[in-house]
C-alpha positions in Angstrom: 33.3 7.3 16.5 29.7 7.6 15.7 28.9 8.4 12.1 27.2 12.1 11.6 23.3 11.7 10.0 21.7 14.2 7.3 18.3 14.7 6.3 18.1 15.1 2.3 14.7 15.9 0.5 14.0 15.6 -2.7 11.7 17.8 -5.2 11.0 14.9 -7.8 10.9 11.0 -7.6 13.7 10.2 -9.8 16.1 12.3 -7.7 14.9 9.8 -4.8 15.1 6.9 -5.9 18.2 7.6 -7.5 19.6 8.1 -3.2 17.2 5.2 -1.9 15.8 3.0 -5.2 18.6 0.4 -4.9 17.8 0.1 -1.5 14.3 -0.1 -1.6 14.5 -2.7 -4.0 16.3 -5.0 -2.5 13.2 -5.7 -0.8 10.7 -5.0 -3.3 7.7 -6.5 -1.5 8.3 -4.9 1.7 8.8 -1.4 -0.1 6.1 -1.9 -2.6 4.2 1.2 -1.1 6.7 3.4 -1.0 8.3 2.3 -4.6 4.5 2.1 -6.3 4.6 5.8 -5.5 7.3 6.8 -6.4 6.9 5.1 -9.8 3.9 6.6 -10.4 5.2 10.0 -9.9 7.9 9.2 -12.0 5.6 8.3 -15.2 3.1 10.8 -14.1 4.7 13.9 -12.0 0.5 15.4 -11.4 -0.4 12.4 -9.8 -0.1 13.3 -6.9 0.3 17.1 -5.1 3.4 18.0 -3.6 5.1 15.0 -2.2 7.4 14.9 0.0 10.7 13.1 -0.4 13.5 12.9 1.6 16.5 10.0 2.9 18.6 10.0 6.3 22.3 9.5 5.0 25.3 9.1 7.0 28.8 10.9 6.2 29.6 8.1 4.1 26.4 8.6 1.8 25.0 5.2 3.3 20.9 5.6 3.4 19.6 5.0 6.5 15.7 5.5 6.3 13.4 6.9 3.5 10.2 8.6 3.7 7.9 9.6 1.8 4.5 11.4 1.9 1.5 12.8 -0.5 -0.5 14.9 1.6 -2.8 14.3 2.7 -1.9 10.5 3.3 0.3 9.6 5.5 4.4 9.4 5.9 5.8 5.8 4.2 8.5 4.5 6.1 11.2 2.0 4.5 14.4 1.0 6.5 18.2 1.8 5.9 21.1 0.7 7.7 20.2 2.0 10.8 16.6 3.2 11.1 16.4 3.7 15.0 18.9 6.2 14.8 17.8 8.0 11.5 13.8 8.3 12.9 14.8 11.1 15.5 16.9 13.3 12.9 14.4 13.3 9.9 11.4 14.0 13.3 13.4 16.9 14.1 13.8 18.2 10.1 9.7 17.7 9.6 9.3 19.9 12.6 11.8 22.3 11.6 10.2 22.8 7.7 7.1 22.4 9.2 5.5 19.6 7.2 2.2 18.9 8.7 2.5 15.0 9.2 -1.1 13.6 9.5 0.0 9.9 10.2 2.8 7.5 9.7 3.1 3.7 7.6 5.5 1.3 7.7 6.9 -1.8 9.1 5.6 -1.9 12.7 9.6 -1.0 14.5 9.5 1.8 11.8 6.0 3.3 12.7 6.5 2.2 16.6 9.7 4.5 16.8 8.8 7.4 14.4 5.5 8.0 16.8 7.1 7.6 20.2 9.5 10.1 18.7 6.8 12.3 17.0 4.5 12.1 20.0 7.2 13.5 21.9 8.9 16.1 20.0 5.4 17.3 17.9 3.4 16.6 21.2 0.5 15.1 19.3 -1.8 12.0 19.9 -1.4 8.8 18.2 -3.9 6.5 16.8 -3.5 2.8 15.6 -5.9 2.8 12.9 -4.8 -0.5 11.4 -2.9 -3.2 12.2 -1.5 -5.1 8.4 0.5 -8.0 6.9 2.2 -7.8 3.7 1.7 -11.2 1.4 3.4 -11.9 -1.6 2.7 -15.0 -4.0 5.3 -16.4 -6.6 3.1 -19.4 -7.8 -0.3 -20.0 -7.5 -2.5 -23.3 -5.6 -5.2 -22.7 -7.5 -8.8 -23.6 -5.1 -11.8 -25.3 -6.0 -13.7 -22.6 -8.1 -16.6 -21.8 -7.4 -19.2 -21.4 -10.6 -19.0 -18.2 -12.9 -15.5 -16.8 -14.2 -13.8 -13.9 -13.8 -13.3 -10.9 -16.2 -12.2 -7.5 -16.5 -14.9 -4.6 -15.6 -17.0 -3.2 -18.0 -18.7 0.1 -18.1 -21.8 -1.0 -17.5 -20.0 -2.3 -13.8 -19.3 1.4 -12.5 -22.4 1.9 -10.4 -21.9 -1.9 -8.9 -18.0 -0.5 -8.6 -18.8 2.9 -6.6 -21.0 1.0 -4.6 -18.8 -1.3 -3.0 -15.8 0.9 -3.2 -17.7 2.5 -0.8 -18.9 -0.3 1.3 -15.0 -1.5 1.2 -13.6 1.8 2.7 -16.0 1.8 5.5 -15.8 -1.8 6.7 -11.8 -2.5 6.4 -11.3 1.3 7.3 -13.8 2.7 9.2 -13.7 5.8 6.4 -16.0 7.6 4.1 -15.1 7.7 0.7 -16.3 7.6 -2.7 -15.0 7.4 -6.3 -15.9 9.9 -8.9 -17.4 7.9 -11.8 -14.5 9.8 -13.8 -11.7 8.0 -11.7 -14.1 4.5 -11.9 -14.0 4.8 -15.3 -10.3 5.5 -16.1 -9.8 2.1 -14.1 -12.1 0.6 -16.5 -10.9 1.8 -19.7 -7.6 0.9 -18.2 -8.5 -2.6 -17.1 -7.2 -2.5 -13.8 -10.6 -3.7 -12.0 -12.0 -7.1 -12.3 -14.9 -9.3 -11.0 -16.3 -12.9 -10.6 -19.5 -12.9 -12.3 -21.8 -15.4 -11.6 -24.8 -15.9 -13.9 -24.4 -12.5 -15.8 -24.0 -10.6 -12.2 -20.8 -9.5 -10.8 -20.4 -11.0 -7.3 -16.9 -10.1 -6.1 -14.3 -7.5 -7.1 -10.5 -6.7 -6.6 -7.9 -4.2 -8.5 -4.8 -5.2 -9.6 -2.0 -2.0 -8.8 1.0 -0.3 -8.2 3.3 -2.2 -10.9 6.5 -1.6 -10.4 10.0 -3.1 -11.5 9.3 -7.0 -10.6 5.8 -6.8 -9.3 2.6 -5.5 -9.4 -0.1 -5.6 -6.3 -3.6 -6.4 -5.8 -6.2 -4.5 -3.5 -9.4 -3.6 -3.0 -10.7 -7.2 -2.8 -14.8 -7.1 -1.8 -17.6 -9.2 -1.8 -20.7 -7.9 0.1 -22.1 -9.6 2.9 -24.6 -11.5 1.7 -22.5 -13.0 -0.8 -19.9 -14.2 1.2 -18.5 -17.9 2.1 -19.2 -19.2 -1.3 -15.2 -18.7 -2.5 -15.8 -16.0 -5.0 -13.5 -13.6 -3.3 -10.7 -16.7 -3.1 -11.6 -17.8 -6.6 -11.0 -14.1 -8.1 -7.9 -13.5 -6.1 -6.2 -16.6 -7.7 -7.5 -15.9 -10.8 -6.5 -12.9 -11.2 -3.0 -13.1 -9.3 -2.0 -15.9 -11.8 -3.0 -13.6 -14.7 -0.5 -11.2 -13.6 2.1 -13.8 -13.0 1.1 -14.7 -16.5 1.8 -11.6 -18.0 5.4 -11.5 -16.5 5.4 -10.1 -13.1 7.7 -12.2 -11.0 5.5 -11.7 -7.9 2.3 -10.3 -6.5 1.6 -8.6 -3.1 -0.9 -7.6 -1.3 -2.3 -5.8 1.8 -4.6 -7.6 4.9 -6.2 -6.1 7.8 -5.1 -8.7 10.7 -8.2 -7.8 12.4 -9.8 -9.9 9.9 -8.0 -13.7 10.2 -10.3 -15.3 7.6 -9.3 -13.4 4.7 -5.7 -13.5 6.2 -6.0 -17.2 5.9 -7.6 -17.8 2.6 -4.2 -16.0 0.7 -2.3 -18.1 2.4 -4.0 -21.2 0.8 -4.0 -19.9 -2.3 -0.2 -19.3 -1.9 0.4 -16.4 -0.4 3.6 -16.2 1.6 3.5 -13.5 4.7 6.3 -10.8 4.2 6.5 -8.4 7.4 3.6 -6.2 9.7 3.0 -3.0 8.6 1.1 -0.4 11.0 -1.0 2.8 10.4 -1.2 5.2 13.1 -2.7 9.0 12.6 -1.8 11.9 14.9 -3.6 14.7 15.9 -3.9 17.6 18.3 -3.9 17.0 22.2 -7.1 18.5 23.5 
């Protein structure tokens, strides 16, 4: 006899991970989105504006898929014991409540089913608006370095910062946006943002973020055009991933667009191990 499935949401973090958080950990690198949220809503409830919580559970309490959201990004998908059958039952909740759903994230059978489900029962469009691979490194093969050093970010760094924060969103995701020099320099106070500098000038950045129980992520890895090929973007990613595993983390993970091999195959010779396929894919209104 088939088990019965409930949608359960949740108005805070703790209440969901205390449902899905053993779960979810069991496969921390997959579910590092998901739990890097939820972590930071834990420490810090304002961070982000009514998110959206909720788990598929069958009759015997068993979690069968989680989701999140924080509007306006887009749902987080992490699988149960049996996903497929979960997706259609938490589509049918969203659309019942209805929760405006702008998009969906997740391993690729995850965000494959929950749009051919959503397409149907929503009757929205869906885009693919990238295609991703999760890494995660337990020991680093340090490269060749190239000259300079790396360091944290300094003040004097935030208009170099905005800049290519800029230049990043538009080349890996075909976005606008900007940071307020406010949020660039929180990061730097907090000494989440490092460069290679080269001769006094900062040629390459990345971000180290969402730490949560045994590991920590980096992102936001740039180097602009013309300063490209010379390994500073390889050199800082080592650098600084061994400076985390340094400081206790027992791995680090990170995001890649697969549209872009090279990058996807300088991590791995640094020692980054691939994990599973994530895909991105935003909805919106049939003409």
């Amino acid at each position: 006899m088939a088990k019965s499935l409930t949608v359960t949401c949740f108005d805070k973090a703790e209440d969901f991970l205390d449902a899905a958080g053993s779960l979810l950990y069991e496969q921390e690198a997959t579910n590092g989105l998901m739990l890097g949220i939820c972590e930071r809503l834990v420490q810090k409830p304002s961070a982000y504006k009514d998110p959206f919580f909720a788990v598929v559970q069958d009759d015997s309490g068993k979690v069968q898929l989680s989701a999140t959201m924080t509007p306006p990004q887009n749902m987080v998908l992490a699988d149960g014991k049996d996903s497929q059958a979960a997706i259609p039952i938490v589509v049918s909740d969203l659309i019942k409540r209805g929760i405006h759903v702008p998009g969906v994230t997740g391993p690729v059978h995850l965000t494959d089913a929950f749009t051919a489900s959503w397409k149907s029962a929503a009757g929205q469009e869906a885009e693919v608006t990238m295609r991703q691979r999760v890494y995660e490194l337990r020991e680093v093969r340090m490269p060749p370095l190239p000259p300079g050093h790396h360091r944290v970010a300094r003040a004097e760094d935030i208009p170099t910062i905005m800049a290519w924060y800029e230049a990043f969103v538009a080349e890996s995701m075909h976005m606008t946006g900007r940071l307020k020099p406010e949020q660039v320099e929180r990061m730097v106070n907090e000494s989440t943002i490092f460069v290679w500098e080269q001769e006094d000038v900062p040629v390459s950045i990345a971000m180290k973020t969402r730490p949560i129980a045994h590991s920590i992520s980096v992102s936001f890895v740039y180097t602009p055009p013309e300063l490209r090929r010379q390994g500073f973007a390889t050199a800082l990613v080592a650098r600084l991933s061994q400076h985390l595993l340094e400081l206790g983390y027992a791995s680090v993970t990170l995001f890649t667009d697969l549209d872009f091999p090279t990058s996807n195959a300088i991590y791995q010779k640094i020692g980054y191990r691939p994990v599973t396929d994530f895909r991105m894919v935003s909805f919106k209104d049939r003409p």
